[in-house]
C-alpha positions as CSV (number, residue, x, y, z in Angstrom):
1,X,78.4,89.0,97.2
2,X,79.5,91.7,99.0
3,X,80.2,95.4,98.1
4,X,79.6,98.9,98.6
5,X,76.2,100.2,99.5
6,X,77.4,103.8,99.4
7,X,78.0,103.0,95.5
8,X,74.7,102.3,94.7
9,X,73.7,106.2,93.8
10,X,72.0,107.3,90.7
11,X,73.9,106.8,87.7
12,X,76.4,103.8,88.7
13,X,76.5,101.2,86.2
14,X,75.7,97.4,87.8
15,X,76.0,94.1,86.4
16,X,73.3,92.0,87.2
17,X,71.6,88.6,86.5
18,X,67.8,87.8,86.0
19,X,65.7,86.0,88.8
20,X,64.8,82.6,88.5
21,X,61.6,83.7,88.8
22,X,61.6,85.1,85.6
23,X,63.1,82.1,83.9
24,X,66.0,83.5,81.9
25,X,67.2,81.2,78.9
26,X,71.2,82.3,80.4
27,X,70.4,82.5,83.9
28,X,74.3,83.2,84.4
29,X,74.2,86.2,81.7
30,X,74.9,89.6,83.0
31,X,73.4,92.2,82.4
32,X,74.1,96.1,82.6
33,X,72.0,98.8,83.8
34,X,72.4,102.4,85.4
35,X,71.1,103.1,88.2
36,X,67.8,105.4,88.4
37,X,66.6,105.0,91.7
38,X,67.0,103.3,94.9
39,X,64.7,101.9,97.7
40,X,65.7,101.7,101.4
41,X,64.4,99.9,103.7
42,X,65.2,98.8,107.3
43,X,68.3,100.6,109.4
44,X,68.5,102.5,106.4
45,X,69.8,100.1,103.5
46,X,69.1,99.5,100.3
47,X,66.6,96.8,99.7
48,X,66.8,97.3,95.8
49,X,67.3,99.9,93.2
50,X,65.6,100.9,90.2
51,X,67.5,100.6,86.4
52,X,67.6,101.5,82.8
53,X,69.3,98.7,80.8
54,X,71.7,100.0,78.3
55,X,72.0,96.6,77.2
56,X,71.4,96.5,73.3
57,X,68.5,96.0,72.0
58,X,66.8,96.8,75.1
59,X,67.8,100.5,76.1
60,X,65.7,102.6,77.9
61,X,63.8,99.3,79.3
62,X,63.6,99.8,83.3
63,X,63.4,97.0,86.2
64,X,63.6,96.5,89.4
65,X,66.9,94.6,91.0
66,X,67.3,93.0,94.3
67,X,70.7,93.3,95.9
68,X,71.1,89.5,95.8
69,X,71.3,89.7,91.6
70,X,74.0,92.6,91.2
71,X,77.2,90.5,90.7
72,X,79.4,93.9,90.0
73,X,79.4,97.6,90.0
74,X,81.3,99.3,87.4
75,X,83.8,101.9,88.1
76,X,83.3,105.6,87.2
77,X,84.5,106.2,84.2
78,X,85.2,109.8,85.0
79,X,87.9,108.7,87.5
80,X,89.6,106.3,85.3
């Protein structure tokens, strides 16, 4: 999946899925967070960033994403 480093800022809303790792009952579901934070790493890109679900039922619940698990990134909705 390709997008947009330069959106990933604090505040952006993502779409995201679980890792395997974790063993997620949906592995396909997405899920939403906002961004809180981000991590760069070599040449200056982001190796992951840091979100607060706003899913229900688990607001305020924050986890660290990978690049490879963000499936979208939501537009402003100021500019729409």
């Amino acid at each position: 999946m390709q997008f947009d480093q330069n959106k990933l800022v604090n505040g952006t809303t993502i779409q995201y899925v679980l890792p395997l790792s974790e063993r997620p009952t949906n592995p396909n579901k997405l899920w939403r967070g906002k961004i809180t934070a981000t991590f760069v790493y070599d040449n200056n890109k982001i190796g992951m960033v840091q979100v607060e679900c706003i899913e229900p039922g688990y607001e305020g619940c924050n986890e660290l994403v990978h690049l490879y698990q963000i499936r979208a990134i939501e537009p402003d909705s100021s500019q729409l």
